[in-house]
Backbone as CSV, one residue per row, in Angstrom:
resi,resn,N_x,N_y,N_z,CA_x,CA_y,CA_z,C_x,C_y,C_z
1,UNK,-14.394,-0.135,-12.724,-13.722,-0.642,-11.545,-12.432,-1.384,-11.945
2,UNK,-12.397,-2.104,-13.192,-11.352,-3.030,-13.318,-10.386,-1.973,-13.814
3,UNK,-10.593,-0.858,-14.552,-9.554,0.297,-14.701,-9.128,0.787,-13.357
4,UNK,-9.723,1.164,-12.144,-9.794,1.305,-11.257,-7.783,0.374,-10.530
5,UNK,-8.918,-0.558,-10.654,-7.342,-1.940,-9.996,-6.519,-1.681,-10.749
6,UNK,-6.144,-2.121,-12.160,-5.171,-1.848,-12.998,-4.467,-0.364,-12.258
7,UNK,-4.988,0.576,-12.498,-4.079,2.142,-11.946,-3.804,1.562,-10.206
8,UNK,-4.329,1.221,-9.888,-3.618,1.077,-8.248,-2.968,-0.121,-8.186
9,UNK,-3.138,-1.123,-9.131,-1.721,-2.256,-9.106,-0.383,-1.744,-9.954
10,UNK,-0.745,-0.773,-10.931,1.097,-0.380,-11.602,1.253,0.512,-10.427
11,UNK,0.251,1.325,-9.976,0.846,2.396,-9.165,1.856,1.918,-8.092
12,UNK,1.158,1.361,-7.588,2.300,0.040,-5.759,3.179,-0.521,-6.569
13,UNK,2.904,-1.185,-8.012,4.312,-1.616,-8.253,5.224,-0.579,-8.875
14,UNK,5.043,0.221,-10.175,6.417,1.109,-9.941,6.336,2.158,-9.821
15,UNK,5.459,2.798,-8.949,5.860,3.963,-8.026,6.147,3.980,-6.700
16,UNK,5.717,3.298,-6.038,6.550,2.932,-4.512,6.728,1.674,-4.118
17,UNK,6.562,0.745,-5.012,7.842,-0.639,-4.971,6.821,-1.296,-4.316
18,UNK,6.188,-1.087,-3.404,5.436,-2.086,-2.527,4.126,-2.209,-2.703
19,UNK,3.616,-3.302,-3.181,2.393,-4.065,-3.500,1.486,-4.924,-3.018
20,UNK,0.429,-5.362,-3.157,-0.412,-6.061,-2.214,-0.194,-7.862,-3.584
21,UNK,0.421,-8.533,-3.341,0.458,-9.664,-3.838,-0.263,-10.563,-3.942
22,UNK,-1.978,-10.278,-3.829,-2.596,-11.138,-4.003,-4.005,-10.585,-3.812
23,UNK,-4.157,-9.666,-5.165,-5.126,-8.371,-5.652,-6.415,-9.671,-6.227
24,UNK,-6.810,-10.227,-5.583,-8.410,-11.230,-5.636,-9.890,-10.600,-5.445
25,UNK,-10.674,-11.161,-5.307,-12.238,-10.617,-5.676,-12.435,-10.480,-3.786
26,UNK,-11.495,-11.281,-3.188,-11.960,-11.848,-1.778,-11.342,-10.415,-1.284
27,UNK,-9.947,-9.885,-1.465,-9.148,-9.433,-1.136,-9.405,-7.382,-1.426
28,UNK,-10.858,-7.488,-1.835,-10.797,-5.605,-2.907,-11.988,-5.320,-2.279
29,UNK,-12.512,-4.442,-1.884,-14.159,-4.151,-1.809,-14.437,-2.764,-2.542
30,UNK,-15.069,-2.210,-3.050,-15.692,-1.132,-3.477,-16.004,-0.406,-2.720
31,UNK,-15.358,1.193,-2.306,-16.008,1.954,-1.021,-17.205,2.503,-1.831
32,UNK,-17.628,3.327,-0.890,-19.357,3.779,-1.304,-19.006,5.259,-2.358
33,UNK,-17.821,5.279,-2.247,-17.408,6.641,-3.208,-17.198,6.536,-4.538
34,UNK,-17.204,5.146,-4.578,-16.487,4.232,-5.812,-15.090,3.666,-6.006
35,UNK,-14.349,4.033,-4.757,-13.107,3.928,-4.975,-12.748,2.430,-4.833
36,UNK,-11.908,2.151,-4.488,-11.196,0.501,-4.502,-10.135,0.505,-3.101
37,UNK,-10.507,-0.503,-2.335,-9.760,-0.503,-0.956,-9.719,-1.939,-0.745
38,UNK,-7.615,-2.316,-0.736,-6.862,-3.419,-0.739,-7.667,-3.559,1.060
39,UNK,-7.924,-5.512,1.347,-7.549,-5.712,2.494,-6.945,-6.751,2.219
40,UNK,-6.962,-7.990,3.724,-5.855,-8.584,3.967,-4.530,-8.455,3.103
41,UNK,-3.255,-7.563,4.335,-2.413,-7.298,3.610,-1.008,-8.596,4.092
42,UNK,-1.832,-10.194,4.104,-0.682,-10.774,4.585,-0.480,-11.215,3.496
43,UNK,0.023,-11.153,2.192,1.081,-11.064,1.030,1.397,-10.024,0.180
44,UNK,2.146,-9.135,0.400,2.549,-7.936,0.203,4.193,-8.425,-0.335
45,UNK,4.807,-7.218,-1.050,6.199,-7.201,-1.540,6.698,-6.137,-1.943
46,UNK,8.360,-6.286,-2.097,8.460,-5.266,-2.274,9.204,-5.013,-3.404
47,UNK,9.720,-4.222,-4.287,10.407,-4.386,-5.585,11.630,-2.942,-5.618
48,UNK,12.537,-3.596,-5.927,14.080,-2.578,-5.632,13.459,-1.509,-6.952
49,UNK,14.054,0.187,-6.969,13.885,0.464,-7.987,14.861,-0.167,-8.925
50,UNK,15.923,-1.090,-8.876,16.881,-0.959,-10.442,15.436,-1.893,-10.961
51,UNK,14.617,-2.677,-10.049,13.900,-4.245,-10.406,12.764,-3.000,-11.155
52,UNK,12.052,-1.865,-10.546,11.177,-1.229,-11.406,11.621,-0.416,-12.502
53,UNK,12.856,-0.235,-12.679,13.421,0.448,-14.045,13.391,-0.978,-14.866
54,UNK,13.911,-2.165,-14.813,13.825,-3.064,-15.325,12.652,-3.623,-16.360
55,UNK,11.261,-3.018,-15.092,10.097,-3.978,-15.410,9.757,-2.248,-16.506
56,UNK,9.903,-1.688,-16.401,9.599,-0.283,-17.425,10.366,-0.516,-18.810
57,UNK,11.254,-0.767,-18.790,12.014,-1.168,-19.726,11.684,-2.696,-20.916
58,UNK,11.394,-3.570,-19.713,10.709,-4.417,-20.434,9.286,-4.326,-21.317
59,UNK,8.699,-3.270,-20.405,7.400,-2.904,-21.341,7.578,-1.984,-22.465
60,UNK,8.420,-0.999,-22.500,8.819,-0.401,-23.306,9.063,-1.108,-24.553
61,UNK,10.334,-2.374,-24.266,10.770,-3.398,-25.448,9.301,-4.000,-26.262
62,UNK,8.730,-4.469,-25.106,7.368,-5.245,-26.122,6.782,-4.163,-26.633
63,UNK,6.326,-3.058,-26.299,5.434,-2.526,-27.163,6.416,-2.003,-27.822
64,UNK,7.490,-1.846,-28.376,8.035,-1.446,-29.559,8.994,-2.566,-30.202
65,UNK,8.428,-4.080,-30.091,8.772,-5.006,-30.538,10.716,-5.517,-30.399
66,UNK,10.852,-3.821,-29.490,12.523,-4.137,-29.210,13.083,-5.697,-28.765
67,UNK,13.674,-6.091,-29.476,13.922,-7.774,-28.740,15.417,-7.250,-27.938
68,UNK,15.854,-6.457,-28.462,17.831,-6.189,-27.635,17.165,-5.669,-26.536
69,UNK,15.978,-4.930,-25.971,15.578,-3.650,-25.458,14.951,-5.454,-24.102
70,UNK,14.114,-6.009,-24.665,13.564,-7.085,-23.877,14.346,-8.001,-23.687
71,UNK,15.638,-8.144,-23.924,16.255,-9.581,-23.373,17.422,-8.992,-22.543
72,UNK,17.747,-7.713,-22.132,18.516,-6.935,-21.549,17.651,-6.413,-20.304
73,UNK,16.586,-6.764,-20.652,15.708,-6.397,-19.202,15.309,-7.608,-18.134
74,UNK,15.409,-8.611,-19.455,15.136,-9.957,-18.738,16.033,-10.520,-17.988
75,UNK,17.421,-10.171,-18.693,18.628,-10.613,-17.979,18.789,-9.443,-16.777
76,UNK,18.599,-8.546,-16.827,18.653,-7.599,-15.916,17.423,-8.132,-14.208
77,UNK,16.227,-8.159,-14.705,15.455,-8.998,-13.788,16.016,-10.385,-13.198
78,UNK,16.321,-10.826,-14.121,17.139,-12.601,-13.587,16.287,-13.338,-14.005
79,UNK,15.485,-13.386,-15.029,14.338,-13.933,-15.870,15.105,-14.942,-16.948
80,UNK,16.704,-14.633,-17.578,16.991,-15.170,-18.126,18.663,-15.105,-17.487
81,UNK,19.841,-16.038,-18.062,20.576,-16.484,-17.808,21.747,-15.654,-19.206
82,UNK,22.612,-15.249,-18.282,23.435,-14.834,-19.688,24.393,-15.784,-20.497
């Protein structure tokens, strides 16, 4: 199940930008199929694609220890200050 959430929280965030912001134990139920079904959707968001090329990029940098690759994404997000 927790693989489950993980694939449907990157999925809302960078494949169609919009996410449920507050993915809790209160907030998920288990259908009888096994699947995973978001409710209360009153904190939701939404993320520009340059903001999901950004956040791809940043993961990219850490797992290949890129630091030029991660502080160009950070500044790109607005995480850091140039």
């Amino acid at each position: 199940m927790v693989r489950t959430g993980i694939k449907c929280c990157v999925n809302q965030l960078l494949d169609s930008g919009y996410f449920h912001a507050d993915p809790h134990r209160g907030n998920l139920l288990r259908t009888p199929e096994g699947g995973l079904a978001f409710i209360d959707f009153g904190n939701m968001a939404d993320v520009t694609a340059e903001e999901r090329y950004g956040l791809i990029g940043l993961v990219f940098g850490l797992q290949n220890k890129d630091l030029d690759l991660i502080s160009d994404n950070l500044l790109k997000l607005g995480f850091l200050e140039d």
